[in-house]
PASEBA-1860 file (N, C-alpha, C; in nm, 3 decimals):
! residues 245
1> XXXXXXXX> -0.342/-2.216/-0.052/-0.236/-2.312/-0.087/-0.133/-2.243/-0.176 ~ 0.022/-2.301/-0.154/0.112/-2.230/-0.201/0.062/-2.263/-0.339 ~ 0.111/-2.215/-0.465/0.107/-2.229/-0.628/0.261/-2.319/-0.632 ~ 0.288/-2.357/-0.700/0.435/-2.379/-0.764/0.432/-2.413/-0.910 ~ 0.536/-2.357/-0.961/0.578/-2.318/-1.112/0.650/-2.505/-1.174 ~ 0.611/-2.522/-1.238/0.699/-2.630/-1.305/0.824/-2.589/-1.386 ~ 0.937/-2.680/-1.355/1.016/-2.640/-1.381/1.120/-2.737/-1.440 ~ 1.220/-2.768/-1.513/1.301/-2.860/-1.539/1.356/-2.955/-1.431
9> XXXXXXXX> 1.364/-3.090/-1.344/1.417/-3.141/-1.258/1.328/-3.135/-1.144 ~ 1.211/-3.005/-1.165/1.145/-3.018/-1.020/0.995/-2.904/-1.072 ~ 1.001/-2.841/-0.929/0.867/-2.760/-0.900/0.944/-2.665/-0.844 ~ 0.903/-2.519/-0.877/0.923/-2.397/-0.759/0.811/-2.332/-0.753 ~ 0.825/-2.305/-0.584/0.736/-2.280/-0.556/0.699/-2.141/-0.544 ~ 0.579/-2.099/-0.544/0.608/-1.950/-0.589/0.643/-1.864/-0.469 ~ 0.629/-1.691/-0.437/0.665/-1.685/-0.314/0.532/-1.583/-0.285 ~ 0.524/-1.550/-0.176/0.418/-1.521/-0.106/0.446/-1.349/-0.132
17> XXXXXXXX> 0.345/-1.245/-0.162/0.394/-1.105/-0.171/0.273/-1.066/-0.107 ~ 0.264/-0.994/-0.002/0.151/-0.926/0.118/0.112/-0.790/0.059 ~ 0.022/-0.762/-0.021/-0.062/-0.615/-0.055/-0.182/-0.629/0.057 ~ -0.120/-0.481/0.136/-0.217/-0.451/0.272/-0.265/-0.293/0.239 ~ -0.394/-0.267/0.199/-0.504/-0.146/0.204/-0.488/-0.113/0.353 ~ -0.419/0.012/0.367/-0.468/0.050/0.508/-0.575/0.178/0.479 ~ -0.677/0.163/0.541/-0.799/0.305/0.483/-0.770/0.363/0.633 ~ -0.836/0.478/0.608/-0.878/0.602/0.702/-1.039/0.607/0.701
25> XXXXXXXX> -1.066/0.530/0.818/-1.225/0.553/0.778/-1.286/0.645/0.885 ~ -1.254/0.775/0.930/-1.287/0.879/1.043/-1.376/0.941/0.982 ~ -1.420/1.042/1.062/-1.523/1.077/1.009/-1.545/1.153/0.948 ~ -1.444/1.276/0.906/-1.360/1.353/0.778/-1.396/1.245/0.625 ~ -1.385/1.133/0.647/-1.427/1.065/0.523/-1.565/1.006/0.499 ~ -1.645/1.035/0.566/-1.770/1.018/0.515/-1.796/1.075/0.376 ~ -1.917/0.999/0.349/-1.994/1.032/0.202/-1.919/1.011/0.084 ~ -1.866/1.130/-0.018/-1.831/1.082/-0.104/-1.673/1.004/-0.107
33> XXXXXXXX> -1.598/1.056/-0.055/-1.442/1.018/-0.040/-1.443/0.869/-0.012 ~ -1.500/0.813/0.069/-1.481/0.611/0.128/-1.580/0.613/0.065 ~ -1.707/0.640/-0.023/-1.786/0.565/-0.151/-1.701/0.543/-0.232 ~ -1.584/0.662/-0.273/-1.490/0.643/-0.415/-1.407/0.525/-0.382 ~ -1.366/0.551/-0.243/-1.230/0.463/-0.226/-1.362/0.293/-0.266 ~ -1.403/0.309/-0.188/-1.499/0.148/-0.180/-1.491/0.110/-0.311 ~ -1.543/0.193/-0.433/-1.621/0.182/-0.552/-1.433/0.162/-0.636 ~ -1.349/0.241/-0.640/-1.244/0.210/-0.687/-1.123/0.074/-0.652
41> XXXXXXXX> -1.135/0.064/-0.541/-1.073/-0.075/-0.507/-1.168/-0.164/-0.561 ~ -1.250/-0.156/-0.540/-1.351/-0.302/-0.568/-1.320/-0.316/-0.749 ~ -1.327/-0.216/-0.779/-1.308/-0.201/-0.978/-1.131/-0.238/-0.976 ~ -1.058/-0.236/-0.916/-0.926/-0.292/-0.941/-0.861/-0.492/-0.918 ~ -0.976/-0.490/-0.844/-0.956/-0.614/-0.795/-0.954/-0.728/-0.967 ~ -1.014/-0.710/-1.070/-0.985/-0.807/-1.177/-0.853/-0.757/-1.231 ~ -0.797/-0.651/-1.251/-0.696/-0.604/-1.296/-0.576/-0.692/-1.183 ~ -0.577/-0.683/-1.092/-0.479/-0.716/-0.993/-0.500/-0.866/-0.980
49> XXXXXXXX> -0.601/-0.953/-1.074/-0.645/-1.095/-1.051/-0.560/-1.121/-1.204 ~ -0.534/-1.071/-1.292/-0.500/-1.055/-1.416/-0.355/-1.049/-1.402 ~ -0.302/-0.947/-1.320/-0.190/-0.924/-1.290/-0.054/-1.048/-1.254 ~ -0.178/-1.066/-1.175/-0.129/-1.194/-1.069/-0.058/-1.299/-1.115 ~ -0.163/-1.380/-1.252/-0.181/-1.474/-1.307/-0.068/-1.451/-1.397 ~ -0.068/-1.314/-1.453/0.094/-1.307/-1.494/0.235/-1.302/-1.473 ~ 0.230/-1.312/-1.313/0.310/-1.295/-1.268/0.353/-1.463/-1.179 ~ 0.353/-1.516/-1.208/0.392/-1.707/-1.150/0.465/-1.717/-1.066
57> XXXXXXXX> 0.585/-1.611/-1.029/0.671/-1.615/-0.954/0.605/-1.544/-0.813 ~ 0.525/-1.524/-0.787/0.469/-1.465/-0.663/0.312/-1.500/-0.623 ~ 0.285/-1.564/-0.497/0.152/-1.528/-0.483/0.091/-1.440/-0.390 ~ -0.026/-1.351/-0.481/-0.031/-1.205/-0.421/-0.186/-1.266/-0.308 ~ -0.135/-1.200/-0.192/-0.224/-1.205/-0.089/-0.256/-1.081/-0.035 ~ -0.372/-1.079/-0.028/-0.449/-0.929/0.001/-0.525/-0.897/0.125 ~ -0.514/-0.816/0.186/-0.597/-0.806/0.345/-0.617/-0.664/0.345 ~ -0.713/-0.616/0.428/-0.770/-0.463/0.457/-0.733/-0.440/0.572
65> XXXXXXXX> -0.697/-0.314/0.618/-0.671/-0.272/0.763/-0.725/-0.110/0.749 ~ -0.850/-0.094/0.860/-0.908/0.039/0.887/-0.868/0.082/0.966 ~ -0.892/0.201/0.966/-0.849/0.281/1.120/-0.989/0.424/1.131 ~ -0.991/0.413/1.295/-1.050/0.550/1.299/-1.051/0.531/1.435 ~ -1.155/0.542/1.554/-1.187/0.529/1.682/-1.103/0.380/1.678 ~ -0.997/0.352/1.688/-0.874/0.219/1.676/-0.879/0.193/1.552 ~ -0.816/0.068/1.563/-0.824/0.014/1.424/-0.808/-0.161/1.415 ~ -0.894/-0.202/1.275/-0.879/-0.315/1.282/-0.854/-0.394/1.152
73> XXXXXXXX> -0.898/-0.536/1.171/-0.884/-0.615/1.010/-1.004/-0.614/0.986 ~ -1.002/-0.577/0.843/-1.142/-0.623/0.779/-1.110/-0.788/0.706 ~ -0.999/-0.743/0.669/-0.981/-0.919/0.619/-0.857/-1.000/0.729 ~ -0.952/-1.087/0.825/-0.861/-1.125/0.919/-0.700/-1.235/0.877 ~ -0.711/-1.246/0.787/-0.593/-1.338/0.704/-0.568/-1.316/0.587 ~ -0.446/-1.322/0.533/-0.444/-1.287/0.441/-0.527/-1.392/0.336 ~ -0.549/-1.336/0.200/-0.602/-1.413/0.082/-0.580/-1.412/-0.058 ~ -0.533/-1.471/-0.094/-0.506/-1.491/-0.243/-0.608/-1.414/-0.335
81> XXXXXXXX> -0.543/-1.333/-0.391/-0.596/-1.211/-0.481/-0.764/-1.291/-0.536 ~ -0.697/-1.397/-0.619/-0.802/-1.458/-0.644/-0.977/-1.477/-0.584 ~ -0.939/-1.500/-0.448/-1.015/-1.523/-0.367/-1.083/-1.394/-0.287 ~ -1.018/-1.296/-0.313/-1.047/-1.133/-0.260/-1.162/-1.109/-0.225 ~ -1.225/-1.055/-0.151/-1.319/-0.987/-0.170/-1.347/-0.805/-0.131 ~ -1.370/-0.710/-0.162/-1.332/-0.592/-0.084/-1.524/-0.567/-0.027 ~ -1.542/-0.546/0.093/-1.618/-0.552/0.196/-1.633/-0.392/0.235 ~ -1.731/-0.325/0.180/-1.758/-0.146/0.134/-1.755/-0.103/0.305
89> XXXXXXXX> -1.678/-0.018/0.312/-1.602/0.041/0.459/-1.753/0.183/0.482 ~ -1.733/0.198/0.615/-1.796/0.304/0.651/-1.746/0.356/0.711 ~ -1.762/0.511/0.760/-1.684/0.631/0.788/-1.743/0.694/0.922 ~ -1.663/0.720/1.038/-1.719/0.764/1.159/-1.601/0.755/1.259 ~ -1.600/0.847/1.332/-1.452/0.837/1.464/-1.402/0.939/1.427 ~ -1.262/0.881/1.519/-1.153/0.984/1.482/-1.054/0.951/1.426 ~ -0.914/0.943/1.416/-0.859/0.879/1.311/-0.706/0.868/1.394 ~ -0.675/0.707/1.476/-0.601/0.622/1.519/-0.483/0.590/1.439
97> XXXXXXXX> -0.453/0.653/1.347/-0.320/0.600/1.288/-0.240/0.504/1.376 ~ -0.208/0.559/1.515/-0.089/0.495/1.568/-0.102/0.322/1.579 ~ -0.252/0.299/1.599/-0.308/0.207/1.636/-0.290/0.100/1.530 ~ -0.326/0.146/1.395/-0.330/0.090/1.271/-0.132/0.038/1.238 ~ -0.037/0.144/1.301/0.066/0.094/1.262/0.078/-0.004/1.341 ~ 0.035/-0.029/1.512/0.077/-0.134/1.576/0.016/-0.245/1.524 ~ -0.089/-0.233/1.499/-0.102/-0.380/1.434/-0.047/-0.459/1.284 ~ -0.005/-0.333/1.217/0.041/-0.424/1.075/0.187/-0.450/1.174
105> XXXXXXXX> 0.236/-0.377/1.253/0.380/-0.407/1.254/0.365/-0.540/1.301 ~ 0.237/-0.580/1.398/0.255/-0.714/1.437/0.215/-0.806/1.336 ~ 0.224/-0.777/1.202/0.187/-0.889/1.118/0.314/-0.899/1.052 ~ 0.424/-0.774/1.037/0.556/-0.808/1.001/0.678/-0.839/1.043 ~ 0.659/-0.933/1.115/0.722/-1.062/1.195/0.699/-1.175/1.141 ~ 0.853/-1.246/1.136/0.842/-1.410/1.142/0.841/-1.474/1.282 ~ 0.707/-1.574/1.318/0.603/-1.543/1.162/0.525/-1.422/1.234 ~ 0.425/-1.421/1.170/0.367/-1.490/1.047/0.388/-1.468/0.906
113> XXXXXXXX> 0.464/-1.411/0.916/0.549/-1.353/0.750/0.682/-1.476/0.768 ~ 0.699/-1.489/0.607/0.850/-1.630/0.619/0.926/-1.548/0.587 ~ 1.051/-1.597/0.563/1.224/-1.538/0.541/1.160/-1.549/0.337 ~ 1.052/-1.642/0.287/1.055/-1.656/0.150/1.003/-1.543/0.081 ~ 0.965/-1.454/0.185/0.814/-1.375/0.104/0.887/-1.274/0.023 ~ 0.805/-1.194/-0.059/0.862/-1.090/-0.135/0.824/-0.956/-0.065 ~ 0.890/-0.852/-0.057/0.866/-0.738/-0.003/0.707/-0.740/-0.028 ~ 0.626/-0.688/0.115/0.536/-0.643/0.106/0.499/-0.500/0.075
121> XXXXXXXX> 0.361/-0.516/0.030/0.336/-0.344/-0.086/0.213/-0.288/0.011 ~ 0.250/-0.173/0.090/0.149/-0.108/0.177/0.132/-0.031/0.089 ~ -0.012/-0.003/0.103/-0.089/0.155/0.027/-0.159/0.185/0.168 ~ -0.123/0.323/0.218/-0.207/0.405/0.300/-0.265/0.527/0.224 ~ -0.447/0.585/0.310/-0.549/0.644/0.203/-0.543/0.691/0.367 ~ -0.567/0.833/0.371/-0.593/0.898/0.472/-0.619/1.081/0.396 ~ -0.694/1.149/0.472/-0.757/1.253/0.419/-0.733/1.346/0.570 ~ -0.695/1.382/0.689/-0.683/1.420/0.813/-0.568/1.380/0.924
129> XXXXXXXX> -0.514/1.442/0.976/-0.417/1.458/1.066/-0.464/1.331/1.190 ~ -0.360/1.256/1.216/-0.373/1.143/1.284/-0.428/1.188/1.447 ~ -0.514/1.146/1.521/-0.532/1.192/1.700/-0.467/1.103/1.808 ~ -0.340/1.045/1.728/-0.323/0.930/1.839/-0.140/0.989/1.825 ~ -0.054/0.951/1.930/0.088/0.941/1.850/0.130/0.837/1.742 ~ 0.115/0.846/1.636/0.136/0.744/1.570/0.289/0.738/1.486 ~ 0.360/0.871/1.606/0.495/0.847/1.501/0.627/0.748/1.645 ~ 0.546/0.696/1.722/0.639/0.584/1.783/0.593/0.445/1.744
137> XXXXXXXX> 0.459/0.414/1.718/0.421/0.330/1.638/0.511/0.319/1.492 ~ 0.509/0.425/1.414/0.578/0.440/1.298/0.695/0.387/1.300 ~ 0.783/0.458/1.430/0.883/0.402/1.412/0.957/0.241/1.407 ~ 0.834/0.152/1.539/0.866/0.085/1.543/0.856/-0.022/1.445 ~ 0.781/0.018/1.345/0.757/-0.045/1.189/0.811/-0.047/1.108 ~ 0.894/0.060/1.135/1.004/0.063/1.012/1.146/0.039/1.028 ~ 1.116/0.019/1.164/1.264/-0.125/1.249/1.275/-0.216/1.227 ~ 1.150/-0.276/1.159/1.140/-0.407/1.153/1.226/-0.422/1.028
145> XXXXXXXX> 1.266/-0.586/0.989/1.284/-0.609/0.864/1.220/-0.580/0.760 ~ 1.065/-0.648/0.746/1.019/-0.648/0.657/0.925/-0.580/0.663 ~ 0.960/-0.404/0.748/0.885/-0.322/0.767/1.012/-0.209/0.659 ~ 1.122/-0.217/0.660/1.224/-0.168/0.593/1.198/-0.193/0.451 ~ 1.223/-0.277/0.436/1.179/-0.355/0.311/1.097/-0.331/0.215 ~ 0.963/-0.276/0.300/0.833/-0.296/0.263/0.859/-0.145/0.092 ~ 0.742/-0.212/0.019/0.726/-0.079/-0.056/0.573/0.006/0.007 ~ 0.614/0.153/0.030/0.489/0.214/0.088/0.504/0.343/0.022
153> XXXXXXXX> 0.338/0.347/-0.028/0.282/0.439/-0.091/0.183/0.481/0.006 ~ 0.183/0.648/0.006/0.051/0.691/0.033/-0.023/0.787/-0.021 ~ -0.176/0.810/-0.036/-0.262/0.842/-0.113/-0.324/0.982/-0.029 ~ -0.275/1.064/-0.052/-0.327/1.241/0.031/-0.461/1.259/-0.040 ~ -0.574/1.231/0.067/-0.724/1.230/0.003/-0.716/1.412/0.075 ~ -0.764/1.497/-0.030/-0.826/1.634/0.015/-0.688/1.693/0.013 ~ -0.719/1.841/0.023/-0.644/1.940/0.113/-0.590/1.956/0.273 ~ -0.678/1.878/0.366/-0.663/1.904/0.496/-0.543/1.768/0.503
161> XXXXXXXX> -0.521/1.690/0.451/-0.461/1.545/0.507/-0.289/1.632/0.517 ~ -0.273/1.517/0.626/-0.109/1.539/0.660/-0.024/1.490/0.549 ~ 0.051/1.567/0.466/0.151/1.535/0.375/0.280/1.505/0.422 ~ 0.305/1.554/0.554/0.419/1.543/0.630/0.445/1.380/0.674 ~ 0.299/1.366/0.705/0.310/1.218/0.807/0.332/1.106/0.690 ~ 0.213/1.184/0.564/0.266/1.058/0.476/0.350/1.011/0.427 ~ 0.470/1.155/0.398/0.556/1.083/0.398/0.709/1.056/0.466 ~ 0.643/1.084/0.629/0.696/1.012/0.710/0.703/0.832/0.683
169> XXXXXXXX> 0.566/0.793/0.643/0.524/0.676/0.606/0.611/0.625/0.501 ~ 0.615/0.681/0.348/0.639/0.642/0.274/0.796/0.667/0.231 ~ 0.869/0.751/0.329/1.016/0.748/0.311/1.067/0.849/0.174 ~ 1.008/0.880/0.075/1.001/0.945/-0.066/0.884/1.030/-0.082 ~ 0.866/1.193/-0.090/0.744/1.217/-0.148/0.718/1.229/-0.236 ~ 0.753/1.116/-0.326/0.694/1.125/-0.468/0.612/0.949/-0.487 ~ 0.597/0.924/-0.374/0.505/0.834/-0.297/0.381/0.865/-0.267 ~ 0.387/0.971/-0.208/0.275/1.027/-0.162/0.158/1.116/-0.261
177> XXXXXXXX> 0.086/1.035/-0.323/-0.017/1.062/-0.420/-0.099/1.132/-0.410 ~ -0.098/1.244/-0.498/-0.249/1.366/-0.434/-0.370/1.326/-0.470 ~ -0.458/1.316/-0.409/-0.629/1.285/-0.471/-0.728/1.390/-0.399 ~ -0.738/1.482/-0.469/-0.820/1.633/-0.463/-0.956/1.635/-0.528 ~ -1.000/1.487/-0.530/-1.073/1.488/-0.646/-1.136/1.339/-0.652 ~ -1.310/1.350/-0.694/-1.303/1.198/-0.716/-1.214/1.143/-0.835 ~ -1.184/1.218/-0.934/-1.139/1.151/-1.070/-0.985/1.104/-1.019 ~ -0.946/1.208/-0.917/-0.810/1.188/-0.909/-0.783/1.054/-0.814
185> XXXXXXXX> -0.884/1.046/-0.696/-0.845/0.937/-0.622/-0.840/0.817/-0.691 ~ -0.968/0.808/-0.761/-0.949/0.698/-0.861/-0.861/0.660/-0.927 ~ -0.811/0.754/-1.026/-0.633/0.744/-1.080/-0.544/0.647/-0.994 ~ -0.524/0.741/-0.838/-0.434/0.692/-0.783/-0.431/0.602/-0.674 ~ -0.558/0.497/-0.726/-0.595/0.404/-0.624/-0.542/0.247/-0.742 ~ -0.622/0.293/-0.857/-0.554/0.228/-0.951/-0.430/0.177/-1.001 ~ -0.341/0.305/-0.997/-0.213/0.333/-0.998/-0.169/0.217/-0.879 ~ -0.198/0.297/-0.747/-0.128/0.197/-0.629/-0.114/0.040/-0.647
193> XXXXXXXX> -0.240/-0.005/-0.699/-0.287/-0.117/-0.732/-0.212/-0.193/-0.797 ~ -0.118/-0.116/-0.912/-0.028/-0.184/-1.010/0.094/-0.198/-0.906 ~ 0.128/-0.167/-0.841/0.271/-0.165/-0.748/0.299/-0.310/-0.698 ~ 0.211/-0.478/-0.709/0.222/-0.568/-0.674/0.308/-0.655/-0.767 ~ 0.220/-0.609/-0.898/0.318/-0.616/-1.038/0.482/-0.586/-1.030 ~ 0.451/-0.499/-1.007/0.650/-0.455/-1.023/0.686/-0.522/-0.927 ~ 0.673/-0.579/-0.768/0.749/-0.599/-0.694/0.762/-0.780/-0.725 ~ 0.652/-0.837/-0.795/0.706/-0.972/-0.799/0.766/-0.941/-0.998
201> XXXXXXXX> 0.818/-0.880/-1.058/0.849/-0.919/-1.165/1.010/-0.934/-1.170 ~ 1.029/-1.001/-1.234/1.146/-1.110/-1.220/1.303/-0.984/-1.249 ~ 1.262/-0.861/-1.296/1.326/-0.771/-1.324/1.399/-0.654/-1.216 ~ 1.300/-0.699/-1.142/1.309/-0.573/-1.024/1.453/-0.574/-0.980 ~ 1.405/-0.429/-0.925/1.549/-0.377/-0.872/1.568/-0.298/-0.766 ~ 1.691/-0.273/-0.703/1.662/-0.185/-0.556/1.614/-0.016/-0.605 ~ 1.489/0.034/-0.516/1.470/0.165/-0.548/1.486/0.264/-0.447 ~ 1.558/0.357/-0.529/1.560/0.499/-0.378/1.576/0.628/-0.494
209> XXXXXXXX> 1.605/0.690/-0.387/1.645/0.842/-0.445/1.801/0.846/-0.490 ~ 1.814/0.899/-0.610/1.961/0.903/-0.650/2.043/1.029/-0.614 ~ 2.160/0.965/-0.588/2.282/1.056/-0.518/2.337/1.141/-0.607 ~ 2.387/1.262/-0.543/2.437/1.362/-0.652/2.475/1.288/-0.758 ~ 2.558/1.164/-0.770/2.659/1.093/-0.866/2.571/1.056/-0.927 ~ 2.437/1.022/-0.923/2.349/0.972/-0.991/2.307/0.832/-0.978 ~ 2.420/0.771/-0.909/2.362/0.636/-0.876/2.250/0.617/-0.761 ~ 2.218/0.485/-0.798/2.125/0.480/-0.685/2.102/0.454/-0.554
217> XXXXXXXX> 2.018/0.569/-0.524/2.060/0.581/-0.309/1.996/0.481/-0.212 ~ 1.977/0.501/-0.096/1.891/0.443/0.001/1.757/0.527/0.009 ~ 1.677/0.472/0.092/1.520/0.556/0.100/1.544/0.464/0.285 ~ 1.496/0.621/0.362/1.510/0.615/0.522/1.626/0.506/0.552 ~ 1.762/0.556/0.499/1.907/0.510/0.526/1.913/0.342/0.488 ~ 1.774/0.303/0.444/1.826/0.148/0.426/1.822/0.148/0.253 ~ 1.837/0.022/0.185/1.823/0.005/0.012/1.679/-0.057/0.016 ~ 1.603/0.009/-0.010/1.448/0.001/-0.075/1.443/-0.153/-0.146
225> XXXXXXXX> 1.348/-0.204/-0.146/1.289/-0.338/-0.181/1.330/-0.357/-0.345 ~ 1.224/-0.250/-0.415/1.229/-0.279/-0.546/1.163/-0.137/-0.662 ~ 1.213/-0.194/-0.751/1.160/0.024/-0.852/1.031/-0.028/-0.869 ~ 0.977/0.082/-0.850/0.859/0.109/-0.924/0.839/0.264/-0.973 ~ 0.795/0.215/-1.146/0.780/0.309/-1.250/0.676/0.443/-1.197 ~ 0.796/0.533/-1.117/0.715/0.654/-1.101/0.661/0.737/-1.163 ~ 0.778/0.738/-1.306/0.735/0.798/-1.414/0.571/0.788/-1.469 ~ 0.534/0.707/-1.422/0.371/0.693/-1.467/0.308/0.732/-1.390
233> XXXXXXXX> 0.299/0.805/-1.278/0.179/0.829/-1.156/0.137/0.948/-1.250 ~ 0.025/0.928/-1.217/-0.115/1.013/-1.247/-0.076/1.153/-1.248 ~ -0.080/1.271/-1.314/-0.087/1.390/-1.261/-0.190/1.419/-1.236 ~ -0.179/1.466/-1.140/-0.305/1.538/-0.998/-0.388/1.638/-1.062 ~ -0.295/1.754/-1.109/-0.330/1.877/-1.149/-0.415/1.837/-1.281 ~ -0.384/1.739/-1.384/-0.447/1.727/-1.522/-0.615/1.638/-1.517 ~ -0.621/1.647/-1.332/-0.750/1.501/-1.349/-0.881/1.604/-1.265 ~ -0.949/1.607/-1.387/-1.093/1.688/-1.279/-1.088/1.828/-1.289
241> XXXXX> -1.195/1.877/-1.326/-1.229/1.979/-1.341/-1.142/2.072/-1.266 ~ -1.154/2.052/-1.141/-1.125/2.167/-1.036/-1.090/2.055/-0.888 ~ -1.030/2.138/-0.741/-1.058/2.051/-0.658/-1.145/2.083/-0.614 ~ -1.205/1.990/-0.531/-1.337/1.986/-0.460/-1.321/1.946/-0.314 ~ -1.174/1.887/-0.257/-1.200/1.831/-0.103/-1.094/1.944/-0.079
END
């Protein structure tokens, strides 16, 4: 059920903001890498229930999308943070990217998305080079409106993962989060986590890369949704002994 804010003369109602987990669950991520991811989302979920509650002007709805031998929903509708649950993923296949974009793209359409919602906040976690074409899928996702729109981060699990594709994905590579490391993925699963925050706070603003002049640019030729404080991502290099993937 929608929330709505009380207000002088009436009620507003809040607006709907879509945080979608897309994992990589192939088989490159077995064992420890999708234990961390499992064990670190699940530990963010009160922080992002906390978040939420501070935030009145948005209600945050949360869904999972895997990929490997295809891909699917783990959470078939979306759900109010509140109500969350994260459901511990297992690791096996090969790794379907393209598959995984066709289906969020079919969730970013009206509908089932409204003209009210607030930019949706993708986080993609992938550790290996996609086996499917997943850059005509790609494209056709980021044709969309509220595939343009969208804020997307992605999370480079290991050494072997495509940095290229991610941030094909994410339009900026300073999006694209290194995790070489259990300490580090953790960081930057956390990190991602806060990105729902910034996009419903009443402050936001358009984000891109700035132009020689210094003002602020577009990100993949359109004006980006909303900033989020990059200045805070995790450094990679300062977390964990050493790498290990």
């Amino acid at each position: 059920m929608t929330k709505t804010l009380k207000r002088p003369g009436g009620e507003l109602s809040s607006r709907p903001l879509h945080f979608i987990w897309i994992v990589d669950c192939s088989g490159s991520m077995f064992g420890e890498k999708i234990g961390t991811v499992n064990h670190a989302i699940q530990s963010t979920i009160p922080e992002m229930v906390d978040s939420a509650q501070n935030n009145p002007n948005a209600q945050l709805l949360v869904r999972t999308l895997k990929f490997s031998s295809g891909a699917s929903w783990v959470t078939v509708n979306p759900v109010d943070i509140e109500n969350f649950t994260w459901d511990d993923l297992d690791a096996g296949g090969v790794t379907d990217l393209g598959k995984a974009f066709d289906m969020l793209a079919a969730q970013l359409t009206i509908p089932p998305m409204t003209d009210r919602a607030l930019p949706p906040v993708l986080v993609l976690l992938s550790d290996g080079q996609p086996t499917d074409d997943y850059k005509k899928s790609l494209n056709k996702l980021l044709k969309l409106p509220w595939g343009k729109k969208s804020v997307r981060i992605a999370i480079s699990i290991g050494q072997d993962a495509d940095d290229n594709m991610l941030q094909e994905f994410t339009g900026n590579p300073e999006l694209v989060l290194q995790a070489n490391n259990p300490q580090a993925l953790v960081k930057m699963i956390k990190w991602a986590s806060t990105a729902a925050s910034q996009v419903s706070a009443p402050s936001s603003k358009p984000l891109g890369n700035k132009n020689d002049n210094g003002s602020s640019g577009k990100l993949n030729g359109e004006k980006a949704a909303t900033v989020l404080d990059i200045n805070n991502i995790p450094n990679a290099s300062s977390i964990g002994d050493k790498d290990i993937w």
